[in-house]
KELO-943897 format. One record per residue (C-alpha): x, y, z. Coordinates in steps of 0.02 Angstrom, whole numbers, padded with zeros to 5 digits, always signed. Each point is the difference from the previous one (the first is absolute). Layout:
XYZ/...
END
This chain:
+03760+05625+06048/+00089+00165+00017/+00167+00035-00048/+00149-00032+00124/+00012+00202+00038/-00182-00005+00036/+00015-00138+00124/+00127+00086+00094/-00085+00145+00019/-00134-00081+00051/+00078-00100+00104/+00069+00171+00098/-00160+00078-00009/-00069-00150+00115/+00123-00006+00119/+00000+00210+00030/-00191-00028-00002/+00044-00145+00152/+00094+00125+00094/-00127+00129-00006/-00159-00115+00067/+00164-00031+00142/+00066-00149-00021/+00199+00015+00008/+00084-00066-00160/+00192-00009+00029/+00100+00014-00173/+00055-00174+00060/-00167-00071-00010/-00043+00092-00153/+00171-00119-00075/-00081-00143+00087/-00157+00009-00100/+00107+00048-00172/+00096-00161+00039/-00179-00118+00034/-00072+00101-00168/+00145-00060-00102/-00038-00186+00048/-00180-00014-00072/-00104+00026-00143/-00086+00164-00001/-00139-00096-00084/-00072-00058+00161/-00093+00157+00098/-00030-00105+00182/+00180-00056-00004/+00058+00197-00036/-00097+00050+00165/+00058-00143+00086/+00185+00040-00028/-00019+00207+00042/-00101-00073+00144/+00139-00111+00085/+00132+00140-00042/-00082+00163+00053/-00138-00058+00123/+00048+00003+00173/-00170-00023+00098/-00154-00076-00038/-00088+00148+00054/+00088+00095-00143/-00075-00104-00146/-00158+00070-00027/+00108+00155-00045/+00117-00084-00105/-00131-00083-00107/-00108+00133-00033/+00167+00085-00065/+00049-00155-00093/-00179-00008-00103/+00043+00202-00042/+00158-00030-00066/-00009-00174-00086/-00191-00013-00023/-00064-00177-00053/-00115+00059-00153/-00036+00176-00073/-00134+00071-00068/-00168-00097+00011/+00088-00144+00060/-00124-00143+00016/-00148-00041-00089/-00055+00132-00140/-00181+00088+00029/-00086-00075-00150/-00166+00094-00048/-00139-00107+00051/-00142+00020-00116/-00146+00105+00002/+00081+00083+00153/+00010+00187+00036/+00123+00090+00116/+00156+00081+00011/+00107-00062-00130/+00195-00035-00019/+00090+00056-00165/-00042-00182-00083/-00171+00038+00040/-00007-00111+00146/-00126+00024+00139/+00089+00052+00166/-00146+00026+00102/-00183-00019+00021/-00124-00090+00115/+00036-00151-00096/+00169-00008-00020/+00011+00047+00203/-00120-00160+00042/+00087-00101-00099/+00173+00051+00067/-00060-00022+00180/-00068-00176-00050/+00183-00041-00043/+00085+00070+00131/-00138-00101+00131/+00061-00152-00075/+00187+00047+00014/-00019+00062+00191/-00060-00170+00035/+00090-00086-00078/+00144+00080+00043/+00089-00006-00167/+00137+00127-00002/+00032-00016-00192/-00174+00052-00024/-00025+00132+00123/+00171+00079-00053/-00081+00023-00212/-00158+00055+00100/+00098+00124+00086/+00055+00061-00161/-00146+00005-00084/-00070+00092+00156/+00097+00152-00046/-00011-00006-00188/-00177-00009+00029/-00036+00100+00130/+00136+00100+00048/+00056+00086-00156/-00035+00200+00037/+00022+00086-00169/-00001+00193-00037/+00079+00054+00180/+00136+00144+00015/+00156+00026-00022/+00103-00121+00118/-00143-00105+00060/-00014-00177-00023/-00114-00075-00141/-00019-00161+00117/-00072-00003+00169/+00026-00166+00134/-00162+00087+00092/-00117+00008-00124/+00025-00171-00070/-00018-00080+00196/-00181+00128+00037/-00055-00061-00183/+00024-00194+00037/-00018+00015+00168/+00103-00183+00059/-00062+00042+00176/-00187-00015-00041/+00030-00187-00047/+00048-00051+00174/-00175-00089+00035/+00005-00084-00153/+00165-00064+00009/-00016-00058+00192/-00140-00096-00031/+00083-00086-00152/+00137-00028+00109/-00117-00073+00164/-00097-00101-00138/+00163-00113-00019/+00013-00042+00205/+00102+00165+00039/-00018+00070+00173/-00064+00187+00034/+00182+00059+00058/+00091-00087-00136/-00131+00065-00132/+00044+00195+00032/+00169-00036+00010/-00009-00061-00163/-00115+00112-00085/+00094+00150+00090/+00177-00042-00062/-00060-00049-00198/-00084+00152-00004/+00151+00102+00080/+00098-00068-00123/-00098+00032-00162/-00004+00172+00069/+00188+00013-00002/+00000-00072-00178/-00091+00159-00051/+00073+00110+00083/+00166-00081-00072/-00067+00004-00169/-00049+00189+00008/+00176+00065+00050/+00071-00119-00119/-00102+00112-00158/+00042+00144+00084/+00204-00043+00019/-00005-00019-00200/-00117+00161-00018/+00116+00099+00098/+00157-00104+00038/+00043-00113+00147/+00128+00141+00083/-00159+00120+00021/-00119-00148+00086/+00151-00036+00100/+00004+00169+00085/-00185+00024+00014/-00102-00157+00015/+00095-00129+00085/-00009-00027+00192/+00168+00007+00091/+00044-00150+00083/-00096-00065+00152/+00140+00069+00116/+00013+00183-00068/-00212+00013-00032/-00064+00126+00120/-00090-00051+00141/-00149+00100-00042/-00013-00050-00184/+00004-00183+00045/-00156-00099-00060/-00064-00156+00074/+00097-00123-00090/+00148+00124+00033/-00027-00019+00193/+00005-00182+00014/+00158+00000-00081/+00093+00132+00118/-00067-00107+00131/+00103-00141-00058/+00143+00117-00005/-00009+00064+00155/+00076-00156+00087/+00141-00039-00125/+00032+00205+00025/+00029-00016+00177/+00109-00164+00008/+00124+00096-00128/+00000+00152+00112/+00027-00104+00162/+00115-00130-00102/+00104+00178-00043/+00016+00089+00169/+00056-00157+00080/+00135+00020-00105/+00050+00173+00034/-00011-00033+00187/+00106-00173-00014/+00123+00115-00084/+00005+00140+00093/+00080-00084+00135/+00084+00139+00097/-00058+00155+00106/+00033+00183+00004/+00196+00047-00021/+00063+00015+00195/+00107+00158-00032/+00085-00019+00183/+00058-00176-00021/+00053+00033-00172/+00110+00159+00053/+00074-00096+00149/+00040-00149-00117/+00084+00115-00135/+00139+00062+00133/+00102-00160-00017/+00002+00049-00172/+00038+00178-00001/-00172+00073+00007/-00032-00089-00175/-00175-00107+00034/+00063-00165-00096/-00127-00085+00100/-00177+00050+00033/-00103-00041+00135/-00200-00014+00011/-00133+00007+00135/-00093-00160+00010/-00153-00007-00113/-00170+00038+00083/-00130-00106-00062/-00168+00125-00047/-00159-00051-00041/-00141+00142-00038/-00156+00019+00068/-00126+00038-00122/-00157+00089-00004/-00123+00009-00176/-00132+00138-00010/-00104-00048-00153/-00118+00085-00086/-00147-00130-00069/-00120+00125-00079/-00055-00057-00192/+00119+00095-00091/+00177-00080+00080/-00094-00163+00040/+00111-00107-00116/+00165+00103+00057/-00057-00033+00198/-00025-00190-00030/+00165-00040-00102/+00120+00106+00126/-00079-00073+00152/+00019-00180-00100/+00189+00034-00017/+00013+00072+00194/-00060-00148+00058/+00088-00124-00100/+00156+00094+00040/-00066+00005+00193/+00145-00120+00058/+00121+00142-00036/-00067+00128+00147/+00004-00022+00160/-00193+00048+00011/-00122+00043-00089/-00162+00103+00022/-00117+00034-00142/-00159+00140+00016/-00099+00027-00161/-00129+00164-00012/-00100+00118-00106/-00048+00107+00106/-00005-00115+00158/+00166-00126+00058/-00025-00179+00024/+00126-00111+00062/+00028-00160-00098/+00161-00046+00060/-00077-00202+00065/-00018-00024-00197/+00189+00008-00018/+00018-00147+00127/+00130-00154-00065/-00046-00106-00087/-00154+00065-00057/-00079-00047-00175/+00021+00143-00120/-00181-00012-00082/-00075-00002+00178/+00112+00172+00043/-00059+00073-00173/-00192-00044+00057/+00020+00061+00169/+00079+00148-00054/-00151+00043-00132/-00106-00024+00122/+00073+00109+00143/-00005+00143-00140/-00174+00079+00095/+00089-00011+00158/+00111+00148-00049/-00134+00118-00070/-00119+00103+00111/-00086+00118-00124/+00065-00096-00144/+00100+00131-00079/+00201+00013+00008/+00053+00118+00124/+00189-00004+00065/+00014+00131+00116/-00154-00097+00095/+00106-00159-00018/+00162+00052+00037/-00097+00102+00157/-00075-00172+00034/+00157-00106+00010/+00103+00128+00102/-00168-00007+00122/-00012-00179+00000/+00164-00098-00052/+00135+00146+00078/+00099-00154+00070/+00012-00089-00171/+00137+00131-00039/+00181+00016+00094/+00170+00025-00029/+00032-00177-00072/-00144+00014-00129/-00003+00039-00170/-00171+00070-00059/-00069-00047-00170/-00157+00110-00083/-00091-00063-00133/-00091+00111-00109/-00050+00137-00142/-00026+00111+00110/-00162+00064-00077/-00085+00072+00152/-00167+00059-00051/+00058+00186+00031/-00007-00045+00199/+00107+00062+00137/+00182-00066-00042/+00052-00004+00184/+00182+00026-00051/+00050+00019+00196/-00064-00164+00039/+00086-00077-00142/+00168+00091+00064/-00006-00052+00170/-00045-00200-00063/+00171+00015-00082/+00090+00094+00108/-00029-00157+00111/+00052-00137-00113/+00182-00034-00065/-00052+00012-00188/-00162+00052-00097/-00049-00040-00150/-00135+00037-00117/-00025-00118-00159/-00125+00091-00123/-00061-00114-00156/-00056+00166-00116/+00139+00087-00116/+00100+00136+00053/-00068+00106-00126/-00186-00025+00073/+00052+00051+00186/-00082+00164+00055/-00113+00007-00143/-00213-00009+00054/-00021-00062+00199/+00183-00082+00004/+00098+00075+00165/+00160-00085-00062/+00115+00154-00005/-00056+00057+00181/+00036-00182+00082/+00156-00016-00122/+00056+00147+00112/-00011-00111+00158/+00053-00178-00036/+00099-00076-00156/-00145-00050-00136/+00049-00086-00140/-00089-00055-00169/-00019-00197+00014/-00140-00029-00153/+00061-00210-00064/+00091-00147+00084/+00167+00065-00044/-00007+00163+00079/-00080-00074+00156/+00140-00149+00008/+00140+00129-00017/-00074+00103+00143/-00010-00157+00129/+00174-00052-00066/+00069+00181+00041/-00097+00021+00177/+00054-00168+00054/
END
């Protein structure tokens, strides 16, 4: 165990480290976990998560975050870890410094061998060792430069190659009375997992090559609320799907409160100057036209092309959760066509159904197939002029990457010249804007773009608008 200085540095590293993947650490919570640290014995690893979990962890949606920091900072073995690569005999491959065999043909048969029995099996214990014995094996990468890493997550998962066992480990799995579905499930999620074991393992060499604070800043994902849109992977998506809904009730949960409290209109400066003469002109009391309940009309134009896809689904998601807090609401999506898919945000409607319909309306808004917003925006103002009036606000969603076509500023004017607000929500960096086929500084000219690339960003924008 290190010495009491060490574990307090440590102890700030990881919760600095916290704040920068985004999740907000109060110095009140940090005293909250000191206080649950002091009250167990440090000799127990799960129970040290388990009391930084219940003090820092606010979501469940930030604790993939907070445990891939927590195996950084207080890693559960170091150095080879699990079982040792003894030299088997009479073989010939890369060697360790004991003279152990790392890799061969054999030693990669027999590895897979094991690691077939664990995935079906499903042992955990045994899949974690394998896991590290993957990347001892497999994945050290001696003799790189300067800086690199000497271990390597990737080339331990193409060497092994988990994914290639599927067929053997489904039928295993059918052969004792499992159905088809239940049978990929399976095999899909045990090999997801030993997957994440190796990648876990790599960082972990690589944290005590280089030091936790430098894997920190580089290597680990932010949490699922602040990950861009665009750098979201599969997994990634179904989990800001299941945000999108708790999201919205906080918003709606939150302006209901503002409203509730903002129980008064405008100041009536006439009543309040004719009320102040009993007083000597001093306005003791002030008086208040009556409130004037206002509910906007609302009206998306989404880009669906490939390279905002994910950005498109999760802010029309959110738009039509939130739906209840607009009068109306109208929803086009295009590419270089518009297509009107405003019956998918009807009440009531099941949110995997909207997310299939929507998909599959995706052709409906392309013509050539190519993204072209002067042709859209042309399109709309041709075919959906009445979707826009004075009551409307007007929502455009989009990179504005516009394959070098005609920008069609003047249509764009006059669309939001007609509505009450416009706003453009663009999912790339600032610093990318204007920079290959992007038109963002020309439209940024015309309506009010701003950068929405995560959750956060795209919650405070709704929050602000509404």
């Amino acid at each position: 165990m290190t010495s009491r200085s060490g574990l307090v540095d440590r102890h700030i590293a990881f919760l600095e480290a916290l704040r920068g993947a985004g999740l907000s650490v109060s110095l009140a919570e940090d005293l909250d976990a000191i206080a649950g640290l002091t009250a167990i014995d440090w000799d127990e690893r799960a129970t040290v998560r388990d009391v930084y979990a219940a003090t820092l962890v606010k979501r469940q949606s930030q604790r993939v975050t907070f445990d891939t920091l927590f195996d950084l900072y207080f890693p559960r073995m170091v150095g080879e870890g699990g079982r040792s690569l003894a030299p088997e005999e009479g073989a010939e491959g890369e060697a360790g410094e004991a003279g152990e065999v790392r890799d061969n043909a054999a030693a990669l048969t027999a590895f897979r061998a094991e690691l077939l029995e664990a995935l079906v099996t499903g042992d955990e214990e045994a899949l974690a060792a394998l896991a590290v014995e993957a990347v001892a094996r497999f994945g050290a990468m001696p003799g790189r430069g300067p800086g690199l890493s000497s271990w390597s997550a990737y080339t331990s998962l193409q060497r092994v190659s988990p994914t290639q066992l599927t067929d053997q480990i489904l039928a295993a799995l059918m052969a004792e009375g499992r159905t088809d579905t239940e049978s990929a499930r399976a095999a899909g999620r045990r090999i997801g997992s030993f997957t994440r074991m190796v990648e876990d393992d790599a960082r972990r060499r690589i944290a005590e090559e280089k030091g936790p604070d430098h894997l920190a800043n580089v290597a680990v994902r932010p949490t699922i609320d602040r990950l861009d849109f665009t750098a979201a992977r599969k997994a990634d998506l179904e989990e800001m799907r299941r945000e999108i809904y708790p999201l919205a009730r906080r918003l709606a949960t939150r302006l209901t409160q503002e409203h509730h409290a903002q129980r008064r209109g405008p100041l009536d400066f006439r009543r309040t100057v004719r009320a102040s003469i009993s007083t000597g002109g001093v306005p003791l009391t002030t008086h208040h036209k009556p409130k004037r309940p206002h509910r906007t009309e609302l009206v998306v134009l989404c880009d669906v092309s490939g390279s905002v896809a994910n950005f498109a689904q999760f802010t029309l998601l959110l738009v039509f959760a939130l739906r209840e807090q607009f009068q109306k609401v109208r929803a086009f999506t295009f590419i270089d066509h518009v297509h009107e898919v405003t019956d998918q945000f009807e009440p009531g409607a099941d949110v995997v159904d909207v997310m299939q319909r929507l998909a599959a309306s995706t052709a409906h808004a392309a013509l050539w197939g190519r993204t072209n917003y002067g042709r859209a925006f042309a399109k709309f103002a041709e075919l959906h002029a009445d979707a826009i009036g004075p009551r409307t606000s007007l929502l455009i969603l989009g990179d504005a990457r516009s394959n070098y076509s005609d920008l069609n500023v003047p249509v764009l004017r006059g669309l939001a010249d007609s509505a009450r607000h416009t706003w453009w929500l663009n999912p790339e960096h600032t610093r990318h804007w204007d920079t290959g086929d992007s038109a963002a500084r020309a439209y940024s000219e015309v309506v009010s773009m701003v950068e929405c690339r995560n959750l956060t960003q795209l919650g405070e924008f709704v929050h602000d608008i509404l």
